[in-house]
Structures are given as structure tokens and as C-alpha cells.
mmCIF entry with sequence, helices, sheets and N, C-alpha, C, O atoms, coordinates in Angstrom:
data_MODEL
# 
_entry.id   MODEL 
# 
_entity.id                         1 
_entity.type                       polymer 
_entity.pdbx_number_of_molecules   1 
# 
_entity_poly.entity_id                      1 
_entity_poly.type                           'polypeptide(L)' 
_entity_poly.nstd_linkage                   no 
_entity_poly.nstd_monomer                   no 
_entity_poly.pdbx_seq_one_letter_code       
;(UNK)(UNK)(UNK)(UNK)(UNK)(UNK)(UNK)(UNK)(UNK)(UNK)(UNK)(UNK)(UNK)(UNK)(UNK)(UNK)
(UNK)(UNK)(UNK)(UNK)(UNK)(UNK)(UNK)(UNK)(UNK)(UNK)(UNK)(UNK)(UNK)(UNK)(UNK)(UNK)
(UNK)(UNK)(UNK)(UNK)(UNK)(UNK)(UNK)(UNK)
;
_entity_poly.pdbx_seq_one_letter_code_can   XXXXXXXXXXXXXXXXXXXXXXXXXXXXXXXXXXXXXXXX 
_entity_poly.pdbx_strand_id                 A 
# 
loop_
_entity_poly_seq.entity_id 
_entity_poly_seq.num 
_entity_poly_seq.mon_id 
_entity_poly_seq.hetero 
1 1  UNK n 
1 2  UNK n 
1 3  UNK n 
1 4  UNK n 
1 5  UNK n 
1 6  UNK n 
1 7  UNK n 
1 8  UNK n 
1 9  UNK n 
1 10 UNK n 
1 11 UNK n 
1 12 UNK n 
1 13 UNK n 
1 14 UNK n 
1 15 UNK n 
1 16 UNK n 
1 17 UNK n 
1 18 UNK n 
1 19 UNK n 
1 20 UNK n 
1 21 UNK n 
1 22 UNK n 
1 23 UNK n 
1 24 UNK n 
1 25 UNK n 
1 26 UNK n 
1 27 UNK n 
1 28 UNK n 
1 29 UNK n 
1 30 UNK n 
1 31 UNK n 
1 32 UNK n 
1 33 UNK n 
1 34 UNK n 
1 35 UNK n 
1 36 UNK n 
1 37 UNK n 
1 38 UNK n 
1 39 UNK n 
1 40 UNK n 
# 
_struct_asym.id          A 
_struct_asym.entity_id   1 
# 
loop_
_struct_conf.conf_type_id 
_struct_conf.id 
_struct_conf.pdbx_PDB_helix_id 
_struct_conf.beg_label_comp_id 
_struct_conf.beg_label_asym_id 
_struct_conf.beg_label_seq_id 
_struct_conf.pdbx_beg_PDB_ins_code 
_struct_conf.end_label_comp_id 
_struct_conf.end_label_asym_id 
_struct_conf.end_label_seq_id 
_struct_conf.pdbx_end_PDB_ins_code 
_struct_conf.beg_auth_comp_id 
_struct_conf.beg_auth_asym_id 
_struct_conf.beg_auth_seq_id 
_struct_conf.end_auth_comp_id 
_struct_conf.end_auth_asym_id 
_struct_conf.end_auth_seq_id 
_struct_conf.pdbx_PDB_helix_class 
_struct_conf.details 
_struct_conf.pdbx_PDB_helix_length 
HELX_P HELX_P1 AA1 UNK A 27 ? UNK A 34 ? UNK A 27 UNK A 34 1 ? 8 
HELX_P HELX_P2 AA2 UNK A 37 ? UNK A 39 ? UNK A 37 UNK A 39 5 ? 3 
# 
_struct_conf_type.id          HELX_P 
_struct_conf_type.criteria    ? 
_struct_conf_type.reference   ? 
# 
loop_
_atom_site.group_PDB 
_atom_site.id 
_atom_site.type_symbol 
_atom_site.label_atom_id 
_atom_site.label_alt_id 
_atom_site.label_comp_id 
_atom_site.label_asym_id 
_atom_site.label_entity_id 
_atom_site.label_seq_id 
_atom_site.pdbx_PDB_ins_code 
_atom_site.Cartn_x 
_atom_site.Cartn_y 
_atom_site.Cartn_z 
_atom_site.occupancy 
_atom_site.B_iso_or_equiv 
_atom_site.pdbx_formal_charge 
_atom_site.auth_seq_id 
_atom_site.auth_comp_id 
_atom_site.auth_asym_id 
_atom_site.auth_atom_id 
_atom_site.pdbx_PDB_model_num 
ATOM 1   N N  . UNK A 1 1  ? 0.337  21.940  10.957  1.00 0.00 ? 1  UNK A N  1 
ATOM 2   C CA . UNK A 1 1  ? 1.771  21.780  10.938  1.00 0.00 ? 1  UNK A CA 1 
ATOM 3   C C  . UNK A 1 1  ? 2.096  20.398  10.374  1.00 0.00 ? 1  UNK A C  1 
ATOM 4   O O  . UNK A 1 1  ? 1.502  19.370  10.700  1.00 0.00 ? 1  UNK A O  1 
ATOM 5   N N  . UNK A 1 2  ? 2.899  20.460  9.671   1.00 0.00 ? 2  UNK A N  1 
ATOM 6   C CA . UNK A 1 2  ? 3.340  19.167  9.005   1.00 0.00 ? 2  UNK A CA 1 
ATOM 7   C C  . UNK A 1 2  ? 3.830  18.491  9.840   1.00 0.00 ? 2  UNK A C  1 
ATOM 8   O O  . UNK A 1 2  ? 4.493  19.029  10.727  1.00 0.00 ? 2  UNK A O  1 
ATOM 9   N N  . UNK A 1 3  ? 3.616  16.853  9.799   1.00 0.00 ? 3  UNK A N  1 
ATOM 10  C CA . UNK A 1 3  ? 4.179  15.883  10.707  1.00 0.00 ? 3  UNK A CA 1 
ATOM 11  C C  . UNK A 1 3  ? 3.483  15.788  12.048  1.00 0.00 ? 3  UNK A C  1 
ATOM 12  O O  . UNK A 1 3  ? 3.556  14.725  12.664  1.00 0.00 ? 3  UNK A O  1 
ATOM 13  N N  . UNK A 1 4  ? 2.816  16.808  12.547  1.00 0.00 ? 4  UNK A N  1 
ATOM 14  C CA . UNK A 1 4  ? 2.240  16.891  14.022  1.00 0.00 ? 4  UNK A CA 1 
ATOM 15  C C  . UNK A 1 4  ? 1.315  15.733  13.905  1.00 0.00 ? 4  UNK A C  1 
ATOM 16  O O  . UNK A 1 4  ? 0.797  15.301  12.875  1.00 0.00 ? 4  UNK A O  1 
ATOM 17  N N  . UNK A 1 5  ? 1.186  15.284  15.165  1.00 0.00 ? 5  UNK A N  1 
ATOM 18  C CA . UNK A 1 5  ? 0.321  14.405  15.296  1.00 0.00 ? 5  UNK A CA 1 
ATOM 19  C C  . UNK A 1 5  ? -0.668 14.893  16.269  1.00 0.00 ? 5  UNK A C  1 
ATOM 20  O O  . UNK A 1 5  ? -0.524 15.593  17.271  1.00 0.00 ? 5  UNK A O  1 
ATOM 21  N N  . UNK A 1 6  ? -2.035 14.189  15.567  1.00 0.00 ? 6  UNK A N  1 
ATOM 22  C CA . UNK A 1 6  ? -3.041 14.475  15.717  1.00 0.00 ? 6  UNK A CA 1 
ATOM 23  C C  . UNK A 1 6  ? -3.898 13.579  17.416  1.00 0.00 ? 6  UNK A C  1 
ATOM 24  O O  . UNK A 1 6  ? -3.907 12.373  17.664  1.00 0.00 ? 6  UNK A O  1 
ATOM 25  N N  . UNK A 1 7  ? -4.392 14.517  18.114  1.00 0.00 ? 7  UNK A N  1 
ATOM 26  C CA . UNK A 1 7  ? -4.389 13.404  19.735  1.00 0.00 ? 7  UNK A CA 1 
ATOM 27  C C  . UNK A 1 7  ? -5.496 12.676  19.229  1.00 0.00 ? 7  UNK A C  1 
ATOM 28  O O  . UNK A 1 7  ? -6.310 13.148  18.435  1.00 0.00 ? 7  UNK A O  1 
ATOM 29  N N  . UNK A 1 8  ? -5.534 11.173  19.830  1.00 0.00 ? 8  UNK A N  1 
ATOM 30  C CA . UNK A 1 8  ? -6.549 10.239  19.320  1.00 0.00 ? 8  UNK A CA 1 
ATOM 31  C C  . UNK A 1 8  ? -6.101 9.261   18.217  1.00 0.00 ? 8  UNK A C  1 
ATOM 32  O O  . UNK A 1 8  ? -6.385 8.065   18.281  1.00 0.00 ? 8  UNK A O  1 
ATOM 33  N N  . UNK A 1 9  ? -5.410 9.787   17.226  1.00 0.00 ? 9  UNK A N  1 
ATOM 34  C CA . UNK A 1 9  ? -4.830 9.571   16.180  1.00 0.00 ? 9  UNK A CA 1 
ATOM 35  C C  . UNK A 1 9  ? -4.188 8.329   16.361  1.00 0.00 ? 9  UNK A C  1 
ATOM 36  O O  . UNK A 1 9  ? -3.031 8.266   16.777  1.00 0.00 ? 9  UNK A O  1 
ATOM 37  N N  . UNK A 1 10 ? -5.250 6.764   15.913  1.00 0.00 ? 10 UNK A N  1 
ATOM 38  C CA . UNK A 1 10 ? -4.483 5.169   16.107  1.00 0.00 ? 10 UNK A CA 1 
ATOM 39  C C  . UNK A 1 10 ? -3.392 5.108   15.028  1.00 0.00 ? 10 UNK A C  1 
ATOM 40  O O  . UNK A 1 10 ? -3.133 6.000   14.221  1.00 0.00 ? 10 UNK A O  1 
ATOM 41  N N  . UNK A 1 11 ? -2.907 4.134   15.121  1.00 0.00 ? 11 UNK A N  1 
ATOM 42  C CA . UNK A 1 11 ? -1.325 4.077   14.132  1.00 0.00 ? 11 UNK A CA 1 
ATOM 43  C C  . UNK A 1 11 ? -1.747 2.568   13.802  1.00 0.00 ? 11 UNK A C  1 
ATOM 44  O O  . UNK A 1 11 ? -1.926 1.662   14.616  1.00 0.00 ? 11 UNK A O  1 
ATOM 45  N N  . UNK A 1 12 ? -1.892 2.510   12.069  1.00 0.00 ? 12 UNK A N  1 
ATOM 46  C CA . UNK A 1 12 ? -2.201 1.400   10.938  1.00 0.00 ? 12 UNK A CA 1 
ATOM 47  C C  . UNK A 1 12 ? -0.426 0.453   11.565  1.00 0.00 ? 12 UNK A C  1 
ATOM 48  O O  . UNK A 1 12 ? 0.694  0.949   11.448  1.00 0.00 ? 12 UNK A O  1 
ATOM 49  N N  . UNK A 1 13 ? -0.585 -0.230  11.869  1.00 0.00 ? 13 UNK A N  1 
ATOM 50  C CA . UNK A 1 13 ? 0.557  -1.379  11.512  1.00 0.00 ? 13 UNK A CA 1 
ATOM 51  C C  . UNK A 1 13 ? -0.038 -2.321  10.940  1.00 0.00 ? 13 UNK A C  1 
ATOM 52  O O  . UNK A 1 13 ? -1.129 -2.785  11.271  1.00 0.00 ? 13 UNK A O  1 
ATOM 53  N N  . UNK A 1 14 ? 0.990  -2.835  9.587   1.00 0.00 ? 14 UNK A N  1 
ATOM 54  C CA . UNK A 1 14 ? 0.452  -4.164  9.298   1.00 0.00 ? 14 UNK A CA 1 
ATOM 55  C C  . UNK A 1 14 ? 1.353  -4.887  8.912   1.00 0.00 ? 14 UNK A C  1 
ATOM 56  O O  . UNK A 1 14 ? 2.165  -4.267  8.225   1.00 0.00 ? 14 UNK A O  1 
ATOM 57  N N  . UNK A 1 15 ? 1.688  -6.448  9.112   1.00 0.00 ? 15 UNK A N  1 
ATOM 58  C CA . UNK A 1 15 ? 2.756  -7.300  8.941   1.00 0.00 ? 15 UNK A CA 1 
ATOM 59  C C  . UNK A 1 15 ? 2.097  -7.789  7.503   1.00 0.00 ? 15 UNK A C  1 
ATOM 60  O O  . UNK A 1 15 ? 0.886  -7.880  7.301   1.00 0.00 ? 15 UNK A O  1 
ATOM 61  N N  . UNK A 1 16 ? 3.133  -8.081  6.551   1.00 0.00 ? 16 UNK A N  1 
ATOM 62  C CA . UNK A 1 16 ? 3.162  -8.466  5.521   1.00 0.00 ? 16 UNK A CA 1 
ATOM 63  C C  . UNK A 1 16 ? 2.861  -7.864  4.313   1.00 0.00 ? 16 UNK A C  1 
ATOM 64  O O  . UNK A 1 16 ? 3.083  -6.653  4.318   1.00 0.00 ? 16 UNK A O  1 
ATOM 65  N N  . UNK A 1 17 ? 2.336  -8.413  3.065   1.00 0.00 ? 17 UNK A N  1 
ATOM 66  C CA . UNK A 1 17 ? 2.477  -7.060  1.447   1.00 0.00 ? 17 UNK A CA 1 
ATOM 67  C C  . UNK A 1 17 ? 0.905  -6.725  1.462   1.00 0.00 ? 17 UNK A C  1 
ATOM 68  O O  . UNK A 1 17 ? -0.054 -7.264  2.015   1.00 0.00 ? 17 UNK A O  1 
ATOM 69  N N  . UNK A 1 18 ? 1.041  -5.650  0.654   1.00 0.00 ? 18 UNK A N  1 
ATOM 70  C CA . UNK A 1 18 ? 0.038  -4.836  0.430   1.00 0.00 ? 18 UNK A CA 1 
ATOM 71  C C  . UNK A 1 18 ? -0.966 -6.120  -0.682  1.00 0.00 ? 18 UNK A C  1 
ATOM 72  O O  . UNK A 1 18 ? -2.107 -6.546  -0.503  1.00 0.00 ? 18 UNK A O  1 
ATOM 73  N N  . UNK A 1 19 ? -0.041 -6.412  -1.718  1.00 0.00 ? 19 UNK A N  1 
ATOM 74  C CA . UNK A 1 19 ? -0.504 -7.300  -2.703  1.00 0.00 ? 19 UNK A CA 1 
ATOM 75  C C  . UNK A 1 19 ? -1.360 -8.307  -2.487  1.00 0.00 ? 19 UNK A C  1 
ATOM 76  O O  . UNK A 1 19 ? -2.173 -8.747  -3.300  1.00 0.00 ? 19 UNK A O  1 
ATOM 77  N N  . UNK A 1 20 ? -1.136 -8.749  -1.151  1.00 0.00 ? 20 UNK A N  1 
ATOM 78  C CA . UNK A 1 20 ? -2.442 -9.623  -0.345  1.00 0.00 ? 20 UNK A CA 1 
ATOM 79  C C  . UNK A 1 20 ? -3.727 -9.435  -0.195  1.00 0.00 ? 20 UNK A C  1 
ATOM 80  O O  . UNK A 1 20 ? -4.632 -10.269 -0.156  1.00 0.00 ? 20 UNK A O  1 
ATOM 81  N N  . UNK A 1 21 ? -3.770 -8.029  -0.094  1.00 0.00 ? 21 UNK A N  1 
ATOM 82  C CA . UNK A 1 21 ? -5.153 -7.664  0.216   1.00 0.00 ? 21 UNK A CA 1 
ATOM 83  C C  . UNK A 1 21 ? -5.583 -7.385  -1.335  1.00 0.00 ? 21 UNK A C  1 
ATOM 84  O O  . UNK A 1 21 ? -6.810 -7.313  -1.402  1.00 0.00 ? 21 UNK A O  1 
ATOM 85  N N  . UNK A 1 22 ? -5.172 -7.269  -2.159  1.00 0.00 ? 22 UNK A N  1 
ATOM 86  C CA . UNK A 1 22 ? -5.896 -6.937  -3.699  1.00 0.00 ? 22 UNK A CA 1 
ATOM 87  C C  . UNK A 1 22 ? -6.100 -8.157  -4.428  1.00 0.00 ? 22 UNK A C  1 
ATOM 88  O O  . UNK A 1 22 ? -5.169 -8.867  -4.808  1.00 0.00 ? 22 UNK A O  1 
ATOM 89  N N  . UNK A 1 23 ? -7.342 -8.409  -4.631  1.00 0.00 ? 23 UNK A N  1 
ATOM 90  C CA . UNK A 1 23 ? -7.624 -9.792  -5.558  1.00 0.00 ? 23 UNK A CA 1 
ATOM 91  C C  . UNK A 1 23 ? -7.008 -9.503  -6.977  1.00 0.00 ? 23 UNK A C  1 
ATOM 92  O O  . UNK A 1 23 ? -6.871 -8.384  -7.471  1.00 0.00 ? 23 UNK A O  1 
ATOM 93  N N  . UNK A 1 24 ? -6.680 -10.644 -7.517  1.00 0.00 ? 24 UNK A N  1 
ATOM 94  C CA . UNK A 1 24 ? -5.980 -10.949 -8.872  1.00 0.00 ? 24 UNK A CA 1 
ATOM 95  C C  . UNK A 1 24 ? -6.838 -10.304 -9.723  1.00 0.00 ? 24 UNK A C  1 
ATOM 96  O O  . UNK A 1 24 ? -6.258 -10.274 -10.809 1.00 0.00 ? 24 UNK A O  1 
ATOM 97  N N  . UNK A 1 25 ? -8.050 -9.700  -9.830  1.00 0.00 ? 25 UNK A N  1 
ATOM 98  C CA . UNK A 1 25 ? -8.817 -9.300  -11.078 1.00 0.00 ? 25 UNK A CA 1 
ATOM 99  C C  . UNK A 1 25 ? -8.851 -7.785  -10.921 1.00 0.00 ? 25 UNK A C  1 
ATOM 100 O O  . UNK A 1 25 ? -9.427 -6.941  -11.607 1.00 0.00 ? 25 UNK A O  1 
ATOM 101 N N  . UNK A 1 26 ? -8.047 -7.652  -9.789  1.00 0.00 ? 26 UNK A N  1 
ATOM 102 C CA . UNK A 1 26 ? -8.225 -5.912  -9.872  1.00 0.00 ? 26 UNK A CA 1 
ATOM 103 C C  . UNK A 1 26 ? -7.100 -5.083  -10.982 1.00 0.00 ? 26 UNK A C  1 
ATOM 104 O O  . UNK A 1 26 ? -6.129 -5.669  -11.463 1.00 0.00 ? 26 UNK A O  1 
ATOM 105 N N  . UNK A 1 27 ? -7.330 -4.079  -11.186 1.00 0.00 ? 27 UNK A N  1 
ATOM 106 C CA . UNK A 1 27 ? -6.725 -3.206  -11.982 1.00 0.00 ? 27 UNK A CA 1 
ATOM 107 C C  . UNK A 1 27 ? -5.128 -3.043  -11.635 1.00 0.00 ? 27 UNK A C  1 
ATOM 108 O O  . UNK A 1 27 ? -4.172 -3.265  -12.377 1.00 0.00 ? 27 UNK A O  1 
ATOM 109 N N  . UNK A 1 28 ? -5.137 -2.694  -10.595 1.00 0.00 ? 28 UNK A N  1 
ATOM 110 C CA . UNK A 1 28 ? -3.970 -2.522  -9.621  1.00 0.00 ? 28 UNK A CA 1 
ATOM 111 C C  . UNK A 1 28 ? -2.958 -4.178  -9.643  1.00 0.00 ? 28 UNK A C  1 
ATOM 112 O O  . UNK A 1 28 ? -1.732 -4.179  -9.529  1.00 0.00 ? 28 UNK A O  1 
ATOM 113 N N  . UNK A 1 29 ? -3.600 -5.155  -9.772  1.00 0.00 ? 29 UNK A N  1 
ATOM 114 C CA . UNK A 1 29 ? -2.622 -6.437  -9.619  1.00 0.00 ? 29 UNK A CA 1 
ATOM 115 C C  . UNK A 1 29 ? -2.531 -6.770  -10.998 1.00 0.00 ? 29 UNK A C  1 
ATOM 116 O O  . UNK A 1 29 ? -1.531 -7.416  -11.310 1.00 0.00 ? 29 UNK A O  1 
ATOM 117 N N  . UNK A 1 30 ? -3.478 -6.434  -12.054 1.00 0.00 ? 30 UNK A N  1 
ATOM 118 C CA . UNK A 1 30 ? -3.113 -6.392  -13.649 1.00 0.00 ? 30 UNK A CA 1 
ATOM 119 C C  . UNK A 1 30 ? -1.547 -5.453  -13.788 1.00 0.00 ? 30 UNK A C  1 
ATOM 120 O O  . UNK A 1 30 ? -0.541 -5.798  -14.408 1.00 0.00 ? 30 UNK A O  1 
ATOM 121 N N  . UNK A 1 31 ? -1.725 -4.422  -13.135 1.00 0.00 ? 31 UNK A N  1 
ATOM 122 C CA . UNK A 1 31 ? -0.758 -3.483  -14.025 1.00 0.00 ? 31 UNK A CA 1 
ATOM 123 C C  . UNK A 1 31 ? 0.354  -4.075  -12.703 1.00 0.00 ? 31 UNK A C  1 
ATOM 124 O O  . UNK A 1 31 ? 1.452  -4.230  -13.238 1.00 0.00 ? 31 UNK A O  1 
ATOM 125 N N  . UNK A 1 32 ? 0.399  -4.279  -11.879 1.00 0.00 ? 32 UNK A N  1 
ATOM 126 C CA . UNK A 1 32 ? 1.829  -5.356  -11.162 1.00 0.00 ? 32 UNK A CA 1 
ATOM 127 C C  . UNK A 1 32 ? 2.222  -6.258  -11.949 1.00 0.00 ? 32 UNK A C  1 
ATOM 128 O O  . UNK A 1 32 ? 3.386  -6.657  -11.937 1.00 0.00 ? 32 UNK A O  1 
ATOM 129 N N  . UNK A 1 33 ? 1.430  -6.657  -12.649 1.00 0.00 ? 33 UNK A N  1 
ATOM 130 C CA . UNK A 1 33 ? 2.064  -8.050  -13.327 1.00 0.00 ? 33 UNK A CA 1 
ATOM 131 C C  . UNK A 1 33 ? 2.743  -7.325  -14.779 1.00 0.00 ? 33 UNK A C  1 
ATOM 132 O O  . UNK A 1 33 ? 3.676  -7.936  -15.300 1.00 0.00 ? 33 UNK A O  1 
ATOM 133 N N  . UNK A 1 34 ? 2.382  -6.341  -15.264 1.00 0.00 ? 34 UNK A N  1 
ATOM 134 C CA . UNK A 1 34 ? 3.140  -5.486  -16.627 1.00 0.00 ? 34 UNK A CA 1 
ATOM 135 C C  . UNK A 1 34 ? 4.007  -4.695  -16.153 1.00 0.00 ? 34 UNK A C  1 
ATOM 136 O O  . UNK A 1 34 ? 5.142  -4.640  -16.627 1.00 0.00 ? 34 UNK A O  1 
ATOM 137 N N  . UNK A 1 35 ? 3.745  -4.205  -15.483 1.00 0.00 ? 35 UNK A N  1 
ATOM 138 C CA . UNK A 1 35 ? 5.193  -2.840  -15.114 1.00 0.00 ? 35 UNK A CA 1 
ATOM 139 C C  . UNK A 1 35 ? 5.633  -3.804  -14.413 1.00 0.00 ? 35 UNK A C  1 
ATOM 140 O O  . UNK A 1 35 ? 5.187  -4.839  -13.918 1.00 0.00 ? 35 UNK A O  1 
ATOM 141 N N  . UNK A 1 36 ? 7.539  -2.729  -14.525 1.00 0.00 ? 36 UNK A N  1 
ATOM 142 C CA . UNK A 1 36 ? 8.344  -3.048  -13.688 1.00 0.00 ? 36 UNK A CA 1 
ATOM 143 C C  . UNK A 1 36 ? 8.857  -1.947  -12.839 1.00 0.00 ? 36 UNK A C  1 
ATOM 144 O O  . UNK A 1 36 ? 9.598  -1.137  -13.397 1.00 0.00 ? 36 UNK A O  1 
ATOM 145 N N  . UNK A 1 37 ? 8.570  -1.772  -11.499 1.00 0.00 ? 37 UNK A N  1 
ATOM 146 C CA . UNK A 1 37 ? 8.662  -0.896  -10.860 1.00 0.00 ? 37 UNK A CA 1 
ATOM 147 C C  . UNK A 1 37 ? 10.062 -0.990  -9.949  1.00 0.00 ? 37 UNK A C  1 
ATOM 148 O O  . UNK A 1 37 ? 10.388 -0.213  -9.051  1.00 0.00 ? 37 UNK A O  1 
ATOM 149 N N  . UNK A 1 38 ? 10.784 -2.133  -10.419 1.00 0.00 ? 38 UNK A N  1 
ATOM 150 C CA . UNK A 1 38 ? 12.054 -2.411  -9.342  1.00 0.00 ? 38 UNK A CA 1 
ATOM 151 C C  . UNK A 1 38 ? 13.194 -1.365  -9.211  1.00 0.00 ? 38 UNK A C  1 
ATOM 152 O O  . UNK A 1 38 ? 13.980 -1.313  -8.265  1.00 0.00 ? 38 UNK A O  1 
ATOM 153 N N  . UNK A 1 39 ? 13.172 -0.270  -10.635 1.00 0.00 ? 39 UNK A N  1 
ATOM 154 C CA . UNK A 1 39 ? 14.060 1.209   -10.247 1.00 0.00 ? 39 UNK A CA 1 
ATOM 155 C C  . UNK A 1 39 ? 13.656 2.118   -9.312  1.00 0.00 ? 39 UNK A C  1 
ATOM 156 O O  . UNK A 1 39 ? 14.312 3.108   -8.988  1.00 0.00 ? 39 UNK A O  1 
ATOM 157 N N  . UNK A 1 40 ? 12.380 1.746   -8.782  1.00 0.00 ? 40 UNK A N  1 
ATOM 158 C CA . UNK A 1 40 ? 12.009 3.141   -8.073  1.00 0.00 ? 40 UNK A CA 1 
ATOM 159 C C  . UNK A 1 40 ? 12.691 2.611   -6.792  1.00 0.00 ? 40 UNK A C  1 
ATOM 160 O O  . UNK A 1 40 ? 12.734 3.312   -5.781  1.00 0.00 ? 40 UNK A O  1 
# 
């Protein structure tokens, strides 16, 4: 069932950006720095 939650099932919280955890030479923080994603 969609949305059900699963028993056991811990819950990810995390304070602050995703962009932190990806070093500057990855693929993913190359193409952040070319696209502009601010319409979505």
C-alpha cells in the first residue's frame, strides 16, 4: 500500500544541504554549478 509505513522502519532526518555531503569533483556538483534548476 502506498504511503504505509513499514514497523521498524527509522526516519532519515537531516539538518542542513544535501550539497555538503558531495565533494566538489563529483559529477553531481559539476552539473550544480551549469544548470539552473531555480524553475523547478
Amino acid at each position: 500500500m502506498l504511503g504505509s509505513r513499514v514497523r521498524g522502519q527509522t526516519e532519515l532526518l537531516m539538518a542542513g544541504s544535501l550539497r555538503d555531503l558531495i565533494p566538489n569533483d563529483h559529477i553531481l556538483a559539476r552539473e550544480d554549478r551549469v544548470l539552473d534548476l531555480s524553475w523547478l
